[in-house]
C-alpha positions as CSV (number, residue, x, y, z in Angstrom):
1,X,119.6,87.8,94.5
2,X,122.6,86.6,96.1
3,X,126.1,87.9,97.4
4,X,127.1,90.8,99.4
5,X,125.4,95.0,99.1
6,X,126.8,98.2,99.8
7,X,123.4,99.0,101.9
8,X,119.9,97.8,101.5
9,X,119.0,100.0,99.0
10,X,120.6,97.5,96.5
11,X,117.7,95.3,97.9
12,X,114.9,96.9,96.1
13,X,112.9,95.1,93.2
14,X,113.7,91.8,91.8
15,X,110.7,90.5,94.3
16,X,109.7,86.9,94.0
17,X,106.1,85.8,92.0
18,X,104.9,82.7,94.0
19,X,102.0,80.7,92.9
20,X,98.8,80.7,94.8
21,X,97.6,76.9,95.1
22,X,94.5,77.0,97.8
23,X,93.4,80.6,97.2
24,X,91.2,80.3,94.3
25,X,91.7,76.6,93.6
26,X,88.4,75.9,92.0
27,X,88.8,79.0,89.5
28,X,89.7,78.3,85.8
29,X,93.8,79.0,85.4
30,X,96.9,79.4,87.3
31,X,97.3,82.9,89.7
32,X,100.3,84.0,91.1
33,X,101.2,86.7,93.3
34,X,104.0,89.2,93.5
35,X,105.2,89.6,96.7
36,X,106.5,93.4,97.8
37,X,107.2,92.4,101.0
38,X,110.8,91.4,100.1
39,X,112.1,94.6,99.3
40,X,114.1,96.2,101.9
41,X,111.0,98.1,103.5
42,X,108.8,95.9,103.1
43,X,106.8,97.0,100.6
44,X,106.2,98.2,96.6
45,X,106.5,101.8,97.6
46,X,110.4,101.3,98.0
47,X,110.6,101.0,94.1
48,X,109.2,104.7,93.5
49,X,110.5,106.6,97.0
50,X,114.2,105.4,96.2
51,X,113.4,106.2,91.9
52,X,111.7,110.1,92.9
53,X,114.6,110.9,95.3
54,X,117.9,109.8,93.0
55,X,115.7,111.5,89.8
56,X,115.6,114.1,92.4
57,X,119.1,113.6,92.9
58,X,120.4,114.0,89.0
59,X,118.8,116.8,88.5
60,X,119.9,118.8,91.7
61,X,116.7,119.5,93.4
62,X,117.8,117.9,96.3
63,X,120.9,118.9,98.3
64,X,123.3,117.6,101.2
65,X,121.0,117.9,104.6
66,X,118.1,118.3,102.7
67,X,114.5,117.4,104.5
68,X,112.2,114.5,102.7
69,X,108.7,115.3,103.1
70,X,105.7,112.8,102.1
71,X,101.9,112.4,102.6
72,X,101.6,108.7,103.8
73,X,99.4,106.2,104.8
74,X,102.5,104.1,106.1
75,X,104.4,102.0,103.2
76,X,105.5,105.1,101.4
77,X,106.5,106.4,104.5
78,X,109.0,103.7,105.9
79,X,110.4,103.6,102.5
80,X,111.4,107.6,102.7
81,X,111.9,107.3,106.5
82,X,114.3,104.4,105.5
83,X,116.0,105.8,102.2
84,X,116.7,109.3,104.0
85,X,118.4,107.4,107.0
86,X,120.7,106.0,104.4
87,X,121.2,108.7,102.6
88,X,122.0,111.4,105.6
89,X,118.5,113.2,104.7
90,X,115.8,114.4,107.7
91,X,112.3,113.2,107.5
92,X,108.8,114.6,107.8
93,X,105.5,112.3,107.2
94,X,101.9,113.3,107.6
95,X,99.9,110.6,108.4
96,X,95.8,109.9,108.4
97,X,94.6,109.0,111.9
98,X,94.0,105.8,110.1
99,X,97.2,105.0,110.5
100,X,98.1,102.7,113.6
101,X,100.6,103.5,116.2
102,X,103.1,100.5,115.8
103,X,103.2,101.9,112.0
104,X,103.7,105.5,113.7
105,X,106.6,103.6,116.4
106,X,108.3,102.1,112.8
107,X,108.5,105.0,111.2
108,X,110.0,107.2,114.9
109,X,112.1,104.5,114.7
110,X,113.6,105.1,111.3
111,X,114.0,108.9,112.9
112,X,111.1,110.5,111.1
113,X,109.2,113.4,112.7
114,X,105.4,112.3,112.1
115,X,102.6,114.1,112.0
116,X,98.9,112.7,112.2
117,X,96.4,114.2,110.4
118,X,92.4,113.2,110.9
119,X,91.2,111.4,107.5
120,X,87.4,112.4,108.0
121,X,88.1,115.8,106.4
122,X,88.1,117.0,102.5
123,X,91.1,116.3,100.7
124,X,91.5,120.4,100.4
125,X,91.5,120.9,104.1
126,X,94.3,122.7,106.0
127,X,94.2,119.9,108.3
128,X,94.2,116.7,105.6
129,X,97.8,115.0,105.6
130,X,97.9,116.2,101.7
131,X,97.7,119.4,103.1
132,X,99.3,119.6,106.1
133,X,102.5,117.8,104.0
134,X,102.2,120.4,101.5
135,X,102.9,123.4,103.7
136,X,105.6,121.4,105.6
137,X,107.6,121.1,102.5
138,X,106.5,124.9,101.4
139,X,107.6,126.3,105.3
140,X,110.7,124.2,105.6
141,X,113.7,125.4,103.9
142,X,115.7,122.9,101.8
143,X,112.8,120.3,101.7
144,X,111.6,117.7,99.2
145,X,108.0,116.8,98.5
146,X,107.7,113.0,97.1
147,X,104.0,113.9,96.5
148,X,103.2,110.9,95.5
149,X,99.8,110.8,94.2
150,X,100.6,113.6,92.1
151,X,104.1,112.8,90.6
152,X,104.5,110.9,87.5
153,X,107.3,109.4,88.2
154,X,105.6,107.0,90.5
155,X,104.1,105.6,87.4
156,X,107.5,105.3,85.5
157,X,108.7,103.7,88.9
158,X,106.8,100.4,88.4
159,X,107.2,101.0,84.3
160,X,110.7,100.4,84.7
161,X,110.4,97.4,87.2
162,X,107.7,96.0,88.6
163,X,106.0,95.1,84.8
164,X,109.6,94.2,83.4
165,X,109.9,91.9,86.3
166,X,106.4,90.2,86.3
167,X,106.5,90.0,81.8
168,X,109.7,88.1,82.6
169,X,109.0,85.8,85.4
170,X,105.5,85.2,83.9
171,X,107.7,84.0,80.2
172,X,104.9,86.7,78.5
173,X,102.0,84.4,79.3
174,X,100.3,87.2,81.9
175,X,96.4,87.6,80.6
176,X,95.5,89.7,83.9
177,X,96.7,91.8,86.4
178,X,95.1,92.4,89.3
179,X,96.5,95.0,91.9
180,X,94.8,97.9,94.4
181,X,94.7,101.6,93.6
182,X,95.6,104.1,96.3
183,X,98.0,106.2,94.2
184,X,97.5,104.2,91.1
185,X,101.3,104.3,90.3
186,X,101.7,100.7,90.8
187,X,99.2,99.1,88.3
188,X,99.4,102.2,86.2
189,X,103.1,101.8,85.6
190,X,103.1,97.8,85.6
191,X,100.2,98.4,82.9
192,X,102.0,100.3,80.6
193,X,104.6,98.3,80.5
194,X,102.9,95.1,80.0
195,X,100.3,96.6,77.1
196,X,103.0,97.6,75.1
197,X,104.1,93.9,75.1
198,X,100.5,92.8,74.6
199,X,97.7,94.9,74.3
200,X,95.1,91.9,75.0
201,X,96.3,91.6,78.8
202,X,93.5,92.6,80.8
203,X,94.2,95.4,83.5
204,X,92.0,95.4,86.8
205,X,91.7,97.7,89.7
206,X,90.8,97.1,93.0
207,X,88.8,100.2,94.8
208,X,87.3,100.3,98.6
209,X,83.8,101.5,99.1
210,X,83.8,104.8,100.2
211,X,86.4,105.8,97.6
212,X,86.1,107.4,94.4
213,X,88.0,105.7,92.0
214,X,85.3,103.1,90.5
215,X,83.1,105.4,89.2
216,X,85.4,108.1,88.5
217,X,87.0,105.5,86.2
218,X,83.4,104.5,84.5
219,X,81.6,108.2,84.7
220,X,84.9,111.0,84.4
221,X,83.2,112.6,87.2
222,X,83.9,112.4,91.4
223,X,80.7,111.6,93.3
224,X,81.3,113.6,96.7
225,X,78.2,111.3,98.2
226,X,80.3,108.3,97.6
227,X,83.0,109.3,100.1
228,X,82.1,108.1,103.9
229,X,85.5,106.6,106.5
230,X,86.5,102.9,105.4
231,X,89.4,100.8,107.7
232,X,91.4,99.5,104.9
233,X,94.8,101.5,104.8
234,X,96.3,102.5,100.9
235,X,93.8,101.2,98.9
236,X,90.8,104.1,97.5
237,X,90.8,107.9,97.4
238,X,88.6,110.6,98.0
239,X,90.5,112.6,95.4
240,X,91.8,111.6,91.6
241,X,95.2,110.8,91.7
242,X,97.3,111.8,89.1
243,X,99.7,108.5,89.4
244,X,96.8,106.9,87.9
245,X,96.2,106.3,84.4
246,X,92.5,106.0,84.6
247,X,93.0,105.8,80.3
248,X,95.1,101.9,80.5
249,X,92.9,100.4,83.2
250,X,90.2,98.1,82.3
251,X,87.9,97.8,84.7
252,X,87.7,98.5,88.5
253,X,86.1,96.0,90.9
254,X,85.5,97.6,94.7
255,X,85.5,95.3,97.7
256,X,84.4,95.5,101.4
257,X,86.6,96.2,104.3
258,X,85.0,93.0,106.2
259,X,85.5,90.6,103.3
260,X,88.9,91.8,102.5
261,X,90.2,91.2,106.2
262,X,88.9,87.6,106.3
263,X,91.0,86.8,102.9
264,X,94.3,88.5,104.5
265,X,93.9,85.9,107.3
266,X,92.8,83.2,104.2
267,X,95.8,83.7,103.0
268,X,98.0,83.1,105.9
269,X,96.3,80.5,106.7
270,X,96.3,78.7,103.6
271,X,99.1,79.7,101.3
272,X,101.4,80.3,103.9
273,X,101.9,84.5,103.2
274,X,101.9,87.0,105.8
275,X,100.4,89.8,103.4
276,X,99.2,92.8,104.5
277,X,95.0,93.9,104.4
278,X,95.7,95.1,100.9
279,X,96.9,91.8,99.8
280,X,93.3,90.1,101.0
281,X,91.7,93.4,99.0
282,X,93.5,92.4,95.7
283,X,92.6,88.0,96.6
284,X,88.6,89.5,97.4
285,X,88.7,91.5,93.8
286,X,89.7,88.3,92.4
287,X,87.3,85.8,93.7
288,X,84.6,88.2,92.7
289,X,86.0,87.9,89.4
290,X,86.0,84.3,89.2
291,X,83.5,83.6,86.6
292,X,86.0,86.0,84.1
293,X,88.9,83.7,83.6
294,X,89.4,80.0,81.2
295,X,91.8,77.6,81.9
296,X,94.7,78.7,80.0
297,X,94.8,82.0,82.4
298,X,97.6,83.4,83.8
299,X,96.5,85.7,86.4
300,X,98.7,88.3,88.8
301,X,97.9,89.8,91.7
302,X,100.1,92.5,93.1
303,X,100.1,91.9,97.3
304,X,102.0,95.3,97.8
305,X,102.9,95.1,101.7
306,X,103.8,92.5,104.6
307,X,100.9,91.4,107.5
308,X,103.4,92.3,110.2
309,X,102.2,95.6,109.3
310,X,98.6,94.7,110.9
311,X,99.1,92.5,113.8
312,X,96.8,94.6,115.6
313,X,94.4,95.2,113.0
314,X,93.4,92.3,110.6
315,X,95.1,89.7,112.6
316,X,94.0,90.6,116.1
317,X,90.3,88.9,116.5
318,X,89.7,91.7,119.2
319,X,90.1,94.6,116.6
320,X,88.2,92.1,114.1
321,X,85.1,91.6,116.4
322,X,85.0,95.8,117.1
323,X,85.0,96.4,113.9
324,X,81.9,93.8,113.8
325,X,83.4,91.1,111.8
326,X,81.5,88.0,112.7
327,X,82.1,85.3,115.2
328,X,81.3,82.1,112.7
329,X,83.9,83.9,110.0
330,X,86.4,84.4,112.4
331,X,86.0,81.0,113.8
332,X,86.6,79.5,110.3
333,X,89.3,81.3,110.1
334,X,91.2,80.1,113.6
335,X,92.6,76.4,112.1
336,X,93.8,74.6,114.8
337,X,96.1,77.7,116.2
338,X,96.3,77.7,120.5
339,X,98.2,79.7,123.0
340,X,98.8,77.9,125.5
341,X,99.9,79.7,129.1
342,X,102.1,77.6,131.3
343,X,102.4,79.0,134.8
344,X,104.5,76.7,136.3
345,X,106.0,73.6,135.9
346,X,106.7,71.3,138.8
């Protein structure tokens, strides 16, 4: 995109696909991944906040001074936080105590009110951020509730966009996409987009252990015994989403939160990408899918956010050795990157 905007808004979509060539360079095909980190907020979830609220818009349920309210674990937040501040709307996000506090600073500093919510509890709890967003928009008069994992137009969001754009940039050759399920709305909508153009294209999701979404997908049923706390942010669910279209998905493949971090910082490293821990969730899912694709491939992976996003987290090797990651995989990990501290220089 070139030329001058009204406002950033005009920025969202159109997001580049860049092909992978050290990630995955002795698997059969070519992989390329679309990168959300171009639009406006940084991430895929602009496409369905700005689609909900001017839907929202049209057909009058939201009004001049209105107050957007959203259950978040961070993307979907900045992209309300930063639509409402262009719009003239107020702001209210629940957060999981997942959520880290330079994500909490960003979105303060788009002038949302934030409130964090512990993510150890049921889904149905008063004090879960589904809930706790739920009576916020029911106690606060002339509110909006995005309610994301629960409102199809997340999935039409990406039907309209995100699978348009990659059938396009991909000339129709795409044979697989590969993207992470929090909401579903994403792969759901980029799915059904991309099976009606051909049916053959082969749809994966990528689940966390300690989420429910595999088996739900394979069984129809939600194991509560599968559900224990896991580090990766918007990726897995200890309830069935709605935004998810369990029916157009192929397969699910779960990955670990230690092996997912170590290809967020792989992919740095090698290809040059600052994605966020999601985007090393989706490259993991891959790799463990290796043995699944011939040469004339074309494979897509969806990396939905930026790493800025986890400085502290997945890039910090303090947070990566607390969490237990080991020493010799960090250390493969460092290249030849030094800090060097000069204290004086005579």
């Amino acid at each position: 995109m070139t030329g001058t905007y009204n406002n950033v808004l005009e920025l969202i979509g159109h997001t580049p696909l860049v092909k992978l060539n050290k990630i995955g360079q002795e698997i059969p095909g070519e992989v390329y991944a679309k990168l959300e980190s171009y639009n406006p907020g940084h991430s895929t979830k602009d496409r369905i906040v700005i689609h909900i609220i001017e839907e929202a818009e049209r057909d009058g349920l939201i009004k001049p001074g209105a107050t957007i309210v959203e259950t978040t674990s961070g993307n979907t937040g900045f992209s309300a936080a930063m639509i409402s501040a262009i719009k003239g709307y107020k702001c209210i996000l629940a957060v999981s105590d997942k959520t880290k506090d330079e994500k909490i600073a960003y979105l303060k500093a788009l002038g949302a009110k934030v409130f964090v919510c512990p993510s150890s509890v049921p889904a149905d709890d008063p004090r879960s951020y589904y809930e706790v967003a739920k009576r916020i928009a029911r106690e606060t008069p002339n509110s909006f509730y995005i309610n994301q994992y629960f409102n199809p137009k997340n999935i039409e969001a990406h039907y309209l966009t995100t699978g348009p754009e990659i059938w396009e940039q991909t000339h129709g050759k795409i044979t697989h996409l590969i993207a992470c399920c929090g909401t579903g709305g994403t792969l759901s909508g980029s799915a059904r987009f991309l099976k009606e153009r051909n049916p053959d294209i082969k749809i994966i999701g990528v689940d966390a252990y300690g989420s429910i979404l595999k088996k739900y997908h394979e069984t129809g049923e939600v194991d509560k015994n599968e559900i224990y706390p896991y580090r990766i942010e918007g990726l897995g669910k200890n309830l069935v989403p709605e935004a998810t279209d369990f029916d157009i998905i192929d397969k699910f493949v779960k990955v670990t939160d230690e092996e997912s971090a170590y290809r967020t910082r792989e992919i740095a490293l090698k290809e040059g990408i600052m994605g966020g821990y999601t985007s090393g969730a989706v490259v993991q899912a891959y790799r463990q899918l290796a043995a699944d694709f011939k040469e004339d491939d074309c494979v897509v992976l969806i990396f939905p956010d930026h790493g800025s996003r986890y400085i502290t987290k997945v890039f910090s090797d303090e947070w990566m050795k607390e969490q237990g990651f080991t020493n010799s995989r960090l250390n493969g990990l460092e290249s030849n990157a030094t800090v060097q501290h000069i204290e004086k220089m005579i």
